[in-house]
Backbone as CSV, one residue per row, in Angstrom:
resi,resn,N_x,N_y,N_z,CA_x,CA_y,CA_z,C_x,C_y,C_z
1,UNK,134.788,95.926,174.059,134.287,97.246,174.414,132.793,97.355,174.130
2,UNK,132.126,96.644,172.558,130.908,96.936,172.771,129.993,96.034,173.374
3,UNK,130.433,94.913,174.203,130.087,94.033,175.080,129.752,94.638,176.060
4,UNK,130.789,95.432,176.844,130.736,96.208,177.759,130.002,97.417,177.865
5,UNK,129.163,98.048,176.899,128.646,99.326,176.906,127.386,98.667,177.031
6,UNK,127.225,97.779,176.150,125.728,96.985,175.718,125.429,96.548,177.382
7,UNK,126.446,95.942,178.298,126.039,95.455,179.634,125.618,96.680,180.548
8,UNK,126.398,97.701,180.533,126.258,99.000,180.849,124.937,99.264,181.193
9,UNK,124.327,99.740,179.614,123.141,100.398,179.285,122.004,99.197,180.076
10,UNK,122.432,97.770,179.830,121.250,96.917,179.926,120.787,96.924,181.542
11,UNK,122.293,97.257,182.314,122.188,97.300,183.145,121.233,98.793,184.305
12,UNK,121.244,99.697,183.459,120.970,100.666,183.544,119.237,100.884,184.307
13,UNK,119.001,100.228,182.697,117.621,99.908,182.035,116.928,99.228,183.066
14,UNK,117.823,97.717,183.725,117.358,97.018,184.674,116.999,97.366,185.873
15,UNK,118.385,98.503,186.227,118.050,99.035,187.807,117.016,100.065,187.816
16,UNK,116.747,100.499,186.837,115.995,101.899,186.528,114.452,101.702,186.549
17,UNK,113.836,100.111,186.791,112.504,99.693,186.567,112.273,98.742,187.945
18,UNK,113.810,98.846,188.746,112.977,98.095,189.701,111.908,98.872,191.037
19,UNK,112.037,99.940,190.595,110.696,100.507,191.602,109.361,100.709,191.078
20,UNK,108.815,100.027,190.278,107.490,99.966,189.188,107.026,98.802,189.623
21,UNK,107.059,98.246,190.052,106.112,96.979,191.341,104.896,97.491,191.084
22,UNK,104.090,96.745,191.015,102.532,97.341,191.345,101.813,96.093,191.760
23,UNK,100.930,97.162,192.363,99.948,95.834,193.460,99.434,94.977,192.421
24,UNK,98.524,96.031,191.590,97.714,94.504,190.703,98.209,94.174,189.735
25,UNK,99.161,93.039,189.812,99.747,92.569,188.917,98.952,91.326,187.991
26,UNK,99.257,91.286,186.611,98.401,90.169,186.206,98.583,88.678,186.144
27,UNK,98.341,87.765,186.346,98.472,86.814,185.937,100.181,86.456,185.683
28,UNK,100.450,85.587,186.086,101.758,85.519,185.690,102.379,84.895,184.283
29,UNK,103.457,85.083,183.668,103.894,84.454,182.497,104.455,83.226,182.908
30,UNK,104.441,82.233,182.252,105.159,80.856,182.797,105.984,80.943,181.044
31,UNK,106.971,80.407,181.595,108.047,79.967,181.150,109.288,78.774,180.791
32,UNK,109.192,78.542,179.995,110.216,77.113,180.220,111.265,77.064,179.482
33,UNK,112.607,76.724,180.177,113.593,76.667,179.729,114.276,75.699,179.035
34,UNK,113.824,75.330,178.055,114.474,74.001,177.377,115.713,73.498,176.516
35,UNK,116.240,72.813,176.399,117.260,72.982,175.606,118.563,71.730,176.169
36,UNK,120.344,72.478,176.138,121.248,71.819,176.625,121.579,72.885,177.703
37,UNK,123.292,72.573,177.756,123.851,73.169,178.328,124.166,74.984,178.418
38,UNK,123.729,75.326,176.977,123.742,76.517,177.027,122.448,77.164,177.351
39,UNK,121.099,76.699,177.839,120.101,77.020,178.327,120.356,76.867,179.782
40,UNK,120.947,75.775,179.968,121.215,75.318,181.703,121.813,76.608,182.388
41,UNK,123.215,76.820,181.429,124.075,78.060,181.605,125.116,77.540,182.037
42,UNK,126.428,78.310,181.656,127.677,77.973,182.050,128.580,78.715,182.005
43,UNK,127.460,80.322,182.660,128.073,81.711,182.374,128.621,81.367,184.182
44,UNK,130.157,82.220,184.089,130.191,82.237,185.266,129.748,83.444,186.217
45,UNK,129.098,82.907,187.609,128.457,83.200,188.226,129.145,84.885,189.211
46,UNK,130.548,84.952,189.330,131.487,85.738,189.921,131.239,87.063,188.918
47,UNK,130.642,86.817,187.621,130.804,88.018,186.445,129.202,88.512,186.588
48,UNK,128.274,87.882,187.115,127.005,88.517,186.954,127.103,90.445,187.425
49,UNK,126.443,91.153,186.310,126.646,92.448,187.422,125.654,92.703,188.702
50,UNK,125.927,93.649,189.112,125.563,93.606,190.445,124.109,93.998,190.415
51,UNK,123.327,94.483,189.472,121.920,94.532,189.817,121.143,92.770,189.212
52,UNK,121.960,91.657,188.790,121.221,90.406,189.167,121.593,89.813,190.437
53,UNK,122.205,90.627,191.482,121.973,89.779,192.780,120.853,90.317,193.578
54,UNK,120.447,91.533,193.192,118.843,91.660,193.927,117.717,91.102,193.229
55,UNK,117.287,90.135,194.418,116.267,89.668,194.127,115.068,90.510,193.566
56,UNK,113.652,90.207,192.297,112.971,90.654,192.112,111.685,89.492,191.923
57,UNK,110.784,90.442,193.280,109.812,89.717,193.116,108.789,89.292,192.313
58,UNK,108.841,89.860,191.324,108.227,89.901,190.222,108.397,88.608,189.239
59,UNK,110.221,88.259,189.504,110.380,87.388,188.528,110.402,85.651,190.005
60,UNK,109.927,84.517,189.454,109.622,83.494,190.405,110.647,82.299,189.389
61,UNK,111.003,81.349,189.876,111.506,80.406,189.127,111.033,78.692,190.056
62,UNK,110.599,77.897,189.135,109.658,76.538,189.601,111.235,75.837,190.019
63,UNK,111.928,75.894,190.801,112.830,74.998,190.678,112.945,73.589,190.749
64,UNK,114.110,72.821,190.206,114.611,71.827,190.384,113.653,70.931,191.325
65,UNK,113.421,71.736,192.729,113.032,70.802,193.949,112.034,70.867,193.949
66,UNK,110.998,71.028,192.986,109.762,71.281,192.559,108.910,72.651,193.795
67,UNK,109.785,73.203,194.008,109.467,74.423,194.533,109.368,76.017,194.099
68,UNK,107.981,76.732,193.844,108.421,78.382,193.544,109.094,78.884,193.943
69,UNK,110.190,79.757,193.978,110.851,81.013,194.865,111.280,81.869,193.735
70,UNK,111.503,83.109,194.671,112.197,84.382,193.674,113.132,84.193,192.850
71,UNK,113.348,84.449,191.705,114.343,83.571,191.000,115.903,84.548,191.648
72,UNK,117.042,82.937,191.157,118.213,83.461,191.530,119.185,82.570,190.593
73,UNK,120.004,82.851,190.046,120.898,82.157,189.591,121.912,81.453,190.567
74,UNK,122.378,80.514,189.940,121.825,79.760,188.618,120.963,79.339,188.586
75,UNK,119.945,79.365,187.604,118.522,78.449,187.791,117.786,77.762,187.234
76,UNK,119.237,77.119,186.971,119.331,75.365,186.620,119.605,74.654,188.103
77,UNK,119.600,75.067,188.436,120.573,74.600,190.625,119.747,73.006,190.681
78,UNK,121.103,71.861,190.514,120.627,71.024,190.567,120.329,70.493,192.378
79,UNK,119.917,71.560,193.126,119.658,71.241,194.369,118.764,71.035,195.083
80,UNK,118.582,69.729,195.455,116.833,69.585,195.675,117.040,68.451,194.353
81,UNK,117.036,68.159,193.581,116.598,67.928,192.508,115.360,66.965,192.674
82,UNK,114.216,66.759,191.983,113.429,65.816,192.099,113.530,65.220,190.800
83,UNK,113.131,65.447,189.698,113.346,64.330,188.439,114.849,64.988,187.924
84,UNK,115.906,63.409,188.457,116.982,63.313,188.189,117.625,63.348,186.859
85,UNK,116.297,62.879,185.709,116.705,62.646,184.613,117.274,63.830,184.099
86,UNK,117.290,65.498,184.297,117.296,66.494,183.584,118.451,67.445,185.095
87,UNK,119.123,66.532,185.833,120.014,66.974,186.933,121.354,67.946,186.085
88,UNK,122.012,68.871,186.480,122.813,69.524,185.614,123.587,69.907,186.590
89,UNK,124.532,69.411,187.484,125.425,70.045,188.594,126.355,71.180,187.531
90,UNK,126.473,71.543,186.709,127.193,72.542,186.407,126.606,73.537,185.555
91,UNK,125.548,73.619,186.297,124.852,74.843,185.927,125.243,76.020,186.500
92,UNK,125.237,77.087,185.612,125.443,78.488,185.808,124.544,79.401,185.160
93,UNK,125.214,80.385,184.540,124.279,81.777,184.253,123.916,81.583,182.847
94,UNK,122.479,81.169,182.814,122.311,81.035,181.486,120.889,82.419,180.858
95,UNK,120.495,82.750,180.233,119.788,83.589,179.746,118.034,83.735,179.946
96,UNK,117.881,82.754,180.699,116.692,82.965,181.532,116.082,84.617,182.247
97,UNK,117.324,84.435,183.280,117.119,85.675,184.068,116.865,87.108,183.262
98,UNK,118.394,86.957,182.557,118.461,88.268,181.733,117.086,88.543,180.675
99,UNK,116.215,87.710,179.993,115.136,87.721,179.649,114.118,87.861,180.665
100,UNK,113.792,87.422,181.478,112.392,88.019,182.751,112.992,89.694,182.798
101,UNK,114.176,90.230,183.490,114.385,90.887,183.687,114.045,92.148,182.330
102,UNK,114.426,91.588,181.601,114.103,92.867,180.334,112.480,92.738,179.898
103,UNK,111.570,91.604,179.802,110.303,91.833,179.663,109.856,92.707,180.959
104,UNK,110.447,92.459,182.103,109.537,93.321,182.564,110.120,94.823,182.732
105,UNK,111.568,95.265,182.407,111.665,96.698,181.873,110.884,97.241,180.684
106,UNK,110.023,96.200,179.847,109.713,96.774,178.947,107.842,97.023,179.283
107,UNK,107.894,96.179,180.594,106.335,96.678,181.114,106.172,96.073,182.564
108,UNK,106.321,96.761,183.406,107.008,96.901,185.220,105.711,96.020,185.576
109,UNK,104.725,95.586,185.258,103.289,95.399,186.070,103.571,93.670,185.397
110,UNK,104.499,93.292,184.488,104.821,91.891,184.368,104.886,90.950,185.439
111,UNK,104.340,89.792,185.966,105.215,89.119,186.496,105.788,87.896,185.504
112,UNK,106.959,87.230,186.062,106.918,85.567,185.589,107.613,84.760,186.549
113,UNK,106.907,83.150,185.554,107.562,82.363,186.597,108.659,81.343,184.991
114,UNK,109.727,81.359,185.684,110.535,80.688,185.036,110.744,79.093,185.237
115,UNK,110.530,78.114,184.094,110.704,76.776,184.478,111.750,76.280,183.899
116,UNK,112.936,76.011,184.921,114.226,75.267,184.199,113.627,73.860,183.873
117,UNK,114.089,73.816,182.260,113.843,71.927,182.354,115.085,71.658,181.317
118,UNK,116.127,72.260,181.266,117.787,71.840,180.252,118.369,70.902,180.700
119,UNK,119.223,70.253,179.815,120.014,69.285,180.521,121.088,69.018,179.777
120,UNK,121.872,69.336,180.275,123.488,69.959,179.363,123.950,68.522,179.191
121,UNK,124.276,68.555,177.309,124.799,67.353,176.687,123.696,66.453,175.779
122,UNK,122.475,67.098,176.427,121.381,66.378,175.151,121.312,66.516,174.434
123,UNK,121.156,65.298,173.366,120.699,65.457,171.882,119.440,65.478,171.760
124,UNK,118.578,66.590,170.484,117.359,66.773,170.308,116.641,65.272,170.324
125,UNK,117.044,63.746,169.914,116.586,62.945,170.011,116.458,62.292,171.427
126,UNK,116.881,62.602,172.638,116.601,62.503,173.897,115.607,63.716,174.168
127,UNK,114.670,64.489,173.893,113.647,64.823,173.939,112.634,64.284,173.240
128,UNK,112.765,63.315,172.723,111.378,62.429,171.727,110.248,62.550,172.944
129,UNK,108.928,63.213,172.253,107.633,63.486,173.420,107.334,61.878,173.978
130,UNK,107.381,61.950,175.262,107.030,60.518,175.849,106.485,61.175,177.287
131,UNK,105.681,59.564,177.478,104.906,60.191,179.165,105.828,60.004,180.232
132,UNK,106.026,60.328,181.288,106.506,60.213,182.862,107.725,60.996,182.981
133,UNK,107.825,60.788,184.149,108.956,61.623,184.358,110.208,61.826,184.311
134,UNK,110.400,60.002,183.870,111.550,59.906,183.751,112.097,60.084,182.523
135,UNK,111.434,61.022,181.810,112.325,61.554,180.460,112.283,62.968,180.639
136,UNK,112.884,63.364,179.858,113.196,64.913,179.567,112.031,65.336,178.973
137,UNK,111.174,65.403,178.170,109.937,65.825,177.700,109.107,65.635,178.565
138,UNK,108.401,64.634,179.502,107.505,64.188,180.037,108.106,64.982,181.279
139,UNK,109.124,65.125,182.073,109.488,65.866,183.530,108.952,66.955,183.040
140,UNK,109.429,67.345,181.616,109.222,69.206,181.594,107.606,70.285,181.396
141,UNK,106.860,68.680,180.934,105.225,68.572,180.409,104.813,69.028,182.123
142,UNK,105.203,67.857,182.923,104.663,67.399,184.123,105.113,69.145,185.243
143,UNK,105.910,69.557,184.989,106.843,70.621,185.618,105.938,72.371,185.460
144,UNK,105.541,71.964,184.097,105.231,73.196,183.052,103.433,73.205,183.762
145,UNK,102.946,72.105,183.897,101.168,71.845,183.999,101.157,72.527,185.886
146,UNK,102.640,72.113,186.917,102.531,72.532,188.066,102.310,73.976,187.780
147,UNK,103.367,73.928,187.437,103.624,75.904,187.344,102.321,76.878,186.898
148,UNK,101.483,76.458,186.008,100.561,77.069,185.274,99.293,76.987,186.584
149,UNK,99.164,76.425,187.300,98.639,76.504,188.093,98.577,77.736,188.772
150,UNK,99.660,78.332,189.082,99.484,79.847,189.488,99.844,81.018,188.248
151,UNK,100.132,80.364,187.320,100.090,81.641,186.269,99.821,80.927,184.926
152,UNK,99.743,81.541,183.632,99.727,81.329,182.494,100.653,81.039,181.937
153,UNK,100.448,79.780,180.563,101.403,79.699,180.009,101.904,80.896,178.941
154,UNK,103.224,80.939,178.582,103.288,82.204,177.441,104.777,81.492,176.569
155,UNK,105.159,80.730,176.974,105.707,80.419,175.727,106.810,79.185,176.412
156,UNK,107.852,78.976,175.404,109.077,78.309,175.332,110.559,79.004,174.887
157,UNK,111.451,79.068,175.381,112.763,79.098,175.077,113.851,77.936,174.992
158,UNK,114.034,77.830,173.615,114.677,76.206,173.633,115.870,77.140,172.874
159,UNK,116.666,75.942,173.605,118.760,76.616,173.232,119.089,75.412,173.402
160,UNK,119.208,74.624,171.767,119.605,73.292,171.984,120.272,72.691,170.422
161,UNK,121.222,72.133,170.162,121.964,71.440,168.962,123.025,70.916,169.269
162,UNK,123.762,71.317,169.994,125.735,71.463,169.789,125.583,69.940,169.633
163,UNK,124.889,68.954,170.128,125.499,67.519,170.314,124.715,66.967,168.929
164,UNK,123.977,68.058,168.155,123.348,67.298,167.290,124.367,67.665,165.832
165,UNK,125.401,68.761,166.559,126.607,68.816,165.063,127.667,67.676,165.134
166,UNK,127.491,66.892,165.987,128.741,65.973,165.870,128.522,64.672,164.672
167,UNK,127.482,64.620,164.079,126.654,63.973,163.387,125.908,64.255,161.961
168,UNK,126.436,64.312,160.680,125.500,65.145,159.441,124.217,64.218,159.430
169,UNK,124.175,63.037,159.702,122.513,62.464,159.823,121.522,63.158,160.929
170,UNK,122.543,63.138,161.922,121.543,63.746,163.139,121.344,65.118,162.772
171,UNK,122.604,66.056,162.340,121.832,67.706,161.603,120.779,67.650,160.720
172,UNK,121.039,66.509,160.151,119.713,66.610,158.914,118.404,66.217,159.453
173,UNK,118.468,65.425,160.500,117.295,65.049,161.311,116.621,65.954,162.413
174,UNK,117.561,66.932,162.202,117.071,67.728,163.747,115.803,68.852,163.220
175,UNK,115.703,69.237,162.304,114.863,69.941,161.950,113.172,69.354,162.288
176,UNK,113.169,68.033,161.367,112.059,66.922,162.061,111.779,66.546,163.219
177,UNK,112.658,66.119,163.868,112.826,66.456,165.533,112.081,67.207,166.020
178,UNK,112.614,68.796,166.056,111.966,69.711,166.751,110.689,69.713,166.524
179,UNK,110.294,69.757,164.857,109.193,70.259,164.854,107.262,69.073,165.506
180,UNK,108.199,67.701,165.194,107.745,66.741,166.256,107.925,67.063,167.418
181,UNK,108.223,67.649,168.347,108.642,67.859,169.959,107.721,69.196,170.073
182,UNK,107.795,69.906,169.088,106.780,71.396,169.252,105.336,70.842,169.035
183,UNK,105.032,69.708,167.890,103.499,69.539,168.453,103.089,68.941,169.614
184,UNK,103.969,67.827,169.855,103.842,66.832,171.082,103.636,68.328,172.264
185,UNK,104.383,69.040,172.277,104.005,69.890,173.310,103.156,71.069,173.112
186,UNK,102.644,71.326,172.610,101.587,72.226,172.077,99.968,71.270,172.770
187,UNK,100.496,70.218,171.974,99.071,68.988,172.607,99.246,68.682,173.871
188,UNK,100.188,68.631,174.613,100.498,67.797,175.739,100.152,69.286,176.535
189,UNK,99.983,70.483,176.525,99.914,71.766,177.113,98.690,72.128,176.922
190,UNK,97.656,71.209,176.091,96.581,72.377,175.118,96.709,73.513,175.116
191,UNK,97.783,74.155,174.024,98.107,75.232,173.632,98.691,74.785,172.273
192,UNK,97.253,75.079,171.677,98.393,74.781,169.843,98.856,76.097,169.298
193,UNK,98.532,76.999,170.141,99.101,78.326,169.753,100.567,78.982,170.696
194,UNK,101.214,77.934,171.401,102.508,77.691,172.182,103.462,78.426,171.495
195,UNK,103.882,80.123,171.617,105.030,80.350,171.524,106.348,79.820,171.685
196,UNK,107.263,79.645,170.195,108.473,79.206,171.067,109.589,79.878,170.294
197,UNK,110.436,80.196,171.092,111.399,81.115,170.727,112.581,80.005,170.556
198,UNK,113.545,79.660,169.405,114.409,78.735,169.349,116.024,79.507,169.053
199,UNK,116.425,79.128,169.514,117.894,80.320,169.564,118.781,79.351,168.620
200,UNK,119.225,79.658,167.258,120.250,79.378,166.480,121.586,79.170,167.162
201,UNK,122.017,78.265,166.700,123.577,78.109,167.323,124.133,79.782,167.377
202,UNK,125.551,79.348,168.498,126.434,80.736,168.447,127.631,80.129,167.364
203,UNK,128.749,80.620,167.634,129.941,80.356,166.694,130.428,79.048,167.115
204,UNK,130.872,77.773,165.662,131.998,77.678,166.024,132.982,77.716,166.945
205,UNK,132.689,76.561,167.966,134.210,77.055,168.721,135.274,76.276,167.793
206,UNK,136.375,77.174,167.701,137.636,76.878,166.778,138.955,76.641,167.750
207,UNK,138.561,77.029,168.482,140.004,76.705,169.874,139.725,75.682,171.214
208,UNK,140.497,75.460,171.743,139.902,75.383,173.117,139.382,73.168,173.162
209,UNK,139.196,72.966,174.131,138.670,71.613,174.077,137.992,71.071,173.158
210,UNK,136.932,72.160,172.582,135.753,71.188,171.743,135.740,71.461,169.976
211,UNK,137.404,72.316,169.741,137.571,72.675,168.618,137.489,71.238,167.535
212,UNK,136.733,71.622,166.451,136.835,69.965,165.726,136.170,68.840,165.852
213,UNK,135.175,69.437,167.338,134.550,67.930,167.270,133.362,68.064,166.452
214,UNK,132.638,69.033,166.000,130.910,69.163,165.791,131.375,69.819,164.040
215,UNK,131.822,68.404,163.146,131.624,68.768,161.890,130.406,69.093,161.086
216,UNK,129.146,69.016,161.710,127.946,69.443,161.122,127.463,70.760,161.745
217,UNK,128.166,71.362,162.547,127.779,72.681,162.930,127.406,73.001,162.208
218,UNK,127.731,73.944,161.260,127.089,74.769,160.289,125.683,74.281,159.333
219,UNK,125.520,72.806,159.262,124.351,72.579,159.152,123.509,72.544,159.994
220,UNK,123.849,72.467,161.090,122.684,72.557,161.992,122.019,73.924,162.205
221,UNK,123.339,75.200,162.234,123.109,76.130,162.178,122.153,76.765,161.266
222,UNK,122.615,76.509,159.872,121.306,76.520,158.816,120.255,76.031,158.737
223,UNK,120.030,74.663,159.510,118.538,74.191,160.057,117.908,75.114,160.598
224,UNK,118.772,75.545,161.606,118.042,76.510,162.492,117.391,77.774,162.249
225,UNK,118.611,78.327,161.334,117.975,80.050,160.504,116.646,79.814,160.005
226,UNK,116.479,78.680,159.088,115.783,78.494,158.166,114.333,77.687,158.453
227,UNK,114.186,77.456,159.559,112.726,76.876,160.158,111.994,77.705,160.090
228,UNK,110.861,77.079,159.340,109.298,77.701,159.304,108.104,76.961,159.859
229,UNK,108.184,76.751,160.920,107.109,76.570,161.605,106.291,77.669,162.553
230,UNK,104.938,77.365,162.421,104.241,78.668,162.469,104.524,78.533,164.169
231,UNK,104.339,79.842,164.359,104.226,80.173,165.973,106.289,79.703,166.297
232,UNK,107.122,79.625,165.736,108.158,79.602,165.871,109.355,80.856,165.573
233,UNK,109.845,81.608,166.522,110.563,82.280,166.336,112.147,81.902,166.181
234,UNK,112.532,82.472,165.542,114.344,81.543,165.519,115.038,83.123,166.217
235,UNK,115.939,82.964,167.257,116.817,84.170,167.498,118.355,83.682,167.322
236,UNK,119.171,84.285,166.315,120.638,84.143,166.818,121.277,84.460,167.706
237,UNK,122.260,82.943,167.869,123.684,83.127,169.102,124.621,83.914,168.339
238,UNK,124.841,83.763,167.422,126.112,83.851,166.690,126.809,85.533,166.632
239,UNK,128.116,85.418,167.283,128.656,86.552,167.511,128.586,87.218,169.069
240,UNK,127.803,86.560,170.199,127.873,86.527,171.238,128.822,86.084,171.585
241,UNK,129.571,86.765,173.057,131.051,86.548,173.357,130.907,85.157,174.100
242,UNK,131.465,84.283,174.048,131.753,82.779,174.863,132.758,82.683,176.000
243,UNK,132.863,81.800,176.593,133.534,81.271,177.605,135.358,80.621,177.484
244,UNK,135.781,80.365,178.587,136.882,80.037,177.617,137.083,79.043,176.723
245,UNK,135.982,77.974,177.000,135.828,76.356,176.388,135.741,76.923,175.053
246,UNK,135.114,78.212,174.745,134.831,78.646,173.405,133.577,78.055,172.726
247,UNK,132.754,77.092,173.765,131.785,76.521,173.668,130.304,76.951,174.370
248,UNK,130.855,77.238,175.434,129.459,77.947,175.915,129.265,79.306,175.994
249,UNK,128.370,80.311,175.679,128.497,81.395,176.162,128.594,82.234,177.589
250,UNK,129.252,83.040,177.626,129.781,83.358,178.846,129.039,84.202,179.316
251,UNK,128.789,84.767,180.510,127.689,85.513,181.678,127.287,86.940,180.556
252,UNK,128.209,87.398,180.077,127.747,88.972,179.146,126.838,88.165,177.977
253,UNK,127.699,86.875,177.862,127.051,86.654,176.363,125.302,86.198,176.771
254,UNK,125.451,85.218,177.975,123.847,85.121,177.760,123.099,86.263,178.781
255,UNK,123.893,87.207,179.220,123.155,88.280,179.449,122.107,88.742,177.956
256,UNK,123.426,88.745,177.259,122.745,89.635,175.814,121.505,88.657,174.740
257,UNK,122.258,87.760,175.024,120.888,86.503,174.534,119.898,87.182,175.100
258,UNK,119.916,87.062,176.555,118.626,87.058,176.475,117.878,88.398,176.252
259,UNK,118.118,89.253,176.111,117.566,90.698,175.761,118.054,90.620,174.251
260,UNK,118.207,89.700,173.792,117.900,89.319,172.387,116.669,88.506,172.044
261,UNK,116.102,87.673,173.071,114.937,86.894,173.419,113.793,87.635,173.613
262,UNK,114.272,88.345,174.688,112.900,89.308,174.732,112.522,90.060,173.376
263,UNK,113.309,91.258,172.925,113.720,91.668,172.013,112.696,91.295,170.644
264,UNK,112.639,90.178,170.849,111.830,89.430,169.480,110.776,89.570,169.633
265,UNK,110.283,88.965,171.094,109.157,88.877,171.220,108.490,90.258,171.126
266,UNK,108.992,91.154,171.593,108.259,92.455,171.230,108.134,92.984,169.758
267,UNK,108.876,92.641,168.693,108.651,92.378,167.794,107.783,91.837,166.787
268,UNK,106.923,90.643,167.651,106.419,90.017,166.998,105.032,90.391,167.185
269,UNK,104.793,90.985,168.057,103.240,91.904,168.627,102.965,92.744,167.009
């Protein structure tokens, strides 16, 4: 029920700002979506409500086929794909959208452009910063430098661990990880002042296919609360409604992520 009121209102909020278009818009926000599968998304697509099937021009997404267009879910869409390495055919509704959409209810003259670069099933150590394209860091460097071309950079959204709880060496390592992958890209962007918003695990899945496999969850989870790196925001999953796998979050849940994403960032002004 309070899933449902929270979608309600958000929804409200959303339809209620799409006539605030304005001609001179600034500069655009660029964006990048980094992470696994729960950045990719694996909300299903039949549950989106009905004000994310109108398009808004405001919000743009660099896709897959190394092309701009209006964003649309899913937008991870491995169609077109050009660097295969970061391909995700089961992409769905992940918390991208629902974040453009609420920054710019919270100021209509926003634009952005969203850059998917997730790739559902990676471990933080398959992002080690390296050049070309054929890695996951180097596609998303190379992806991120197109995009900025017509707008500004403004930050990162990374939604990434689950494969790093199956492992207590790799939880204990992931903290080092990231914070190696945040300078490599800070330098690789010249932006050492690179916002990045890092989303804490959600729950435990305890049922369902993937019950039992990720005995370091909860350390990873506590990696995550507990990072202090400057210019790093941490937002929690935890307590967002999931899917049936009990593993990914489901279309309300990363609805609410992401107006938990935004959320921060206005915060942090």
């Amino acid at each position: 029920m309070r899933t449902a009121v929270l979608l309600m209102a958000l929804t409200v909020l959303l339809a209620g700002c799409a006539s605030g278009i304005r001609d001179n818009h600034p500069r655009p926000e660029v964006w990048l979506l980094m992470g696994q599968s729960n950045m990719s998304g694996r909300g299903d697509l039949s549950e989106l409500p009905a004000v994310f099937a109108i398009p808004d021009p405001r919000i743009m997404a660099w896709g897959n086929d190394g092309e701009p267009a209006v964003a649309r879910e899913p937008l991870d869409s491995a169609v077109g794909q050009v660097d295969l390495i970061s391909a995700d055919v089961q992409a769905g509704v992940g918390p991208g959208l629902a974040f453009a959409r609420v920054r710019i209810a919270q100021q209509p003259n926003r634009r952005l452009i969203l850059v998917p670069c997730a790739k559902g099933g990676s471990a933080i150590a398959e992002w080690t910063p390296a050049d070309g394209r054929g890695t996951l860091f180097g596609s998303c460097v190379a992806r991120a430098r197109a995009a900025v071309r017509r707008g500004r950079l403004a930050g990162v959204l990374w939604y990434q661990g689950e494969s790093d709880a199956r492992s207590g060496d790799d939880a204990l390592a992931w903290p080092a990880r990231l914070e190696r992958m945040v300078t490599a890209l800070r330098i690789g962007l010249a932006r050492p002042d690179l916002p990045i918003v890092v989303v804490s695990l959600a729950d435990e899945p305890v049922r369902g296919p993937y019950a039992g496999r990720y005995p370091a969850w909860q350390a990873v989870q506590a990696a995550q609360a507990s990072l202090r790196v400057p210019g790093v925001v941490v937002v929690a999953a935890a307590g967002l409604p999931k899917g049936e796998d009990d593993l990914h979050l489901s279309t309300a849940g990363q609805i609410l992520l992401g107006t938990r994403l935004a959320s921060a960032l206005e915060l942090q002004k």
